[in-house]
C-alpha positions as CSV (number, residue, x, y, z in Angstrom):
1,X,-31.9,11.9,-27.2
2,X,-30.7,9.6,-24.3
3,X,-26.9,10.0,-23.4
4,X,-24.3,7.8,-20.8
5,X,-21.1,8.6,-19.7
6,X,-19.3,6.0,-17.5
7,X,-16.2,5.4,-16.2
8,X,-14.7,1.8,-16.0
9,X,-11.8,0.7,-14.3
10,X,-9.7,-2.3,-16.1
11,X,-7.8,-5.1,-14.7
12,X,-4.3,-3.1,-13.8
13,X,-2.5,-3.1,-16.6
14,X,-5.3,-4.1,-19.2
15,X,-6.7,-0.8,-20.0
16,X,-5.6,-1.1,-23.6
17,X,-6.9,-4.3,-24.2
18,X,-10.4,-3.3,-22.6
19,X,-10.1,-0.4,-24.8
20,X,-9.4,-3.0,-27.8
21,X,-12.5,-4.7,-26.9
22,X,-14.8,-1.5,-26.6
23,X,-13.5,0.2,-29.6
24,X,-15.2,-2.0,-32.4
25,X,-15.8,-1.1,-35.8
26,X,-19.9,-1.5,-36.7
27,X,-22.6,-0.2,-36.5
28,X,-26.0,-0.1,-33.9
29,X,-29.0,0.7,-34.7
30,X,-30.4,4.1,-32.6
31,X,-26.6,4.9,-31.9
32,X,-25.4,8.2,-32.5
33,X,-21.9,8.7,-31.0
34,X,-20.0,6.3,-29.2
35,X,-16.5,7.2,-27.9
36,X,-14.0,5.5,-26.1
37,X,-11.5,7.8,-23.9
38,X,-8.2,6.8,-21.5
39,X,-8.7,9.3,-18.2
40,X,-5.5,10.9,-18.7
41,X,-5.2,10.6,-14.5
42,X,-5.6,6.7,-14.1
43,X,-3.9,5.0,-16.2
44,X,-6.5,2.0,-15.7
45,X,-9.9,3.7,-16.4
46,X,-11.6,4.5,-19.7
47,X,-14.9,7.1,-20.0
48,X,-17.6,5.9,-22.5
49,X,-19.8,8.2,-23.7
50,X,-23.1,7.3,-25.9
51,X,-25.5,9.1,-27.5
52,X,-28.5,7.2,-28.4
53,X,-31.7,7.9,-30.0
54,X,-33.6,7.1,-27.0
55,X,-33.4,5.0,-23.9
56,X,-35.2,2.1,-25.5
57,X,-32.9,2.0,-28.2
58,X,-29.5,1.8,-26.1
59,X,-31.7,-1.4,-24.4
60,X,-32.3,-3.2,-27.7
61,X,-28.4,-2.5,-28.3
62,X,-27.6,-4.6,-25.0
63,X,-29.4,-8.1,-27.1
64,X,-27.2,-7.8,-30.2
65,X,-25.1,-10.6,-30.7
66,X,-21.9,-8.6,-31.1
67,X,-22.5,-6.4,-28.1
68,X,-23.1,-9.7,-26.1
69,X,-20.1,-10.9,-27.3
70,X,-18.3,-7.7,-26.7
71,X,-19.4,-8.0,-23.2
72,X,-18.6,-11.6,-23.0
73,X,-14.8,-11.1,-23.9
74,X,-14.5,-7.5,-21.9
75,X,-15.7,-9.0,-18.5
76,X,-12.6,-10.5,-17.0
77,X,-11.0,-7.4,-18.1
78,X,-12.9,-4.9,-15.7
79,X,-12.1,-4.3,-12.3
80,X,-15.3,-2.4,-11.9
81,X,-17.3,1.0,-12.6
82,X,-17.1,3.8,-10.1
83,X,-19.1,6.3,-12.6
84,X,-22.4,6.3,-14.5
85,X,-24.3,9.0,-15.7
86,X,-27.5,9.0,-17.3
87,X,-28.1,12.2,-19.8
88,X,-31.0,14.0,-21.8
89,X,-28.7,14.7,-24.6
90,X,-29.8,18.4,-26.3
91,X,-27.9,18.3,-29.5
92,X,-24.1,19.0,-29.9
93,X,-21.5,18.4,-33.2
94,X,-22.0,15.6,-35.4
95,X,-25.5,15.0,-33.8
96,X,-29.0,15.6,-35.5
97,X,-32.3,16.0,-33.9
């Protein structure tokens, strides 16, 4: 399983609309887990963690039309990412091998 956790820093004051944008109801195919977190010290960053079947899988995800979209209306609302990690995910609650 592939696995990313990022950090992204919203516009000041527009964390909870980022969040609104990133927390979507759906589905994509070859995603496990996706979750949506406020860092509890920056009140303008979010972590995003993602479990995917595989690598190629999270790729396909980036051509959907409602992740494009999603990306399309979250944009001006980022100030930037100062995280990213790429994982080899080994199993964990809710997931299956």
């Amino acid at each position: 399983m592939y696995g990313l956790i990022g950090r992204i820093k919203a516009v000041a004051g527009k964390r909870a609309e980022l969040a609104a944008v990133l927390v979507q109801d759906g589905s994509m195919p070859g995603c496990l887990s996706y979750v949506v977190a406020e860092d509890p010290a920056d009140t303008d960053a979010l972590w995003v963690t993602e479990v995917w079947v595989d690598q190629a899988a999270h790729r396909a995800s980036l051509q959907l039309p409602q992740v494009q979209a999603a990306i399309a209306e979250g944009r001006p609302l980022i100030a930037g990412f100062d995280n990213r990690v790429e994982t080899n995910v080994l199993g964990g609650i809710g997931l299956t091998r």
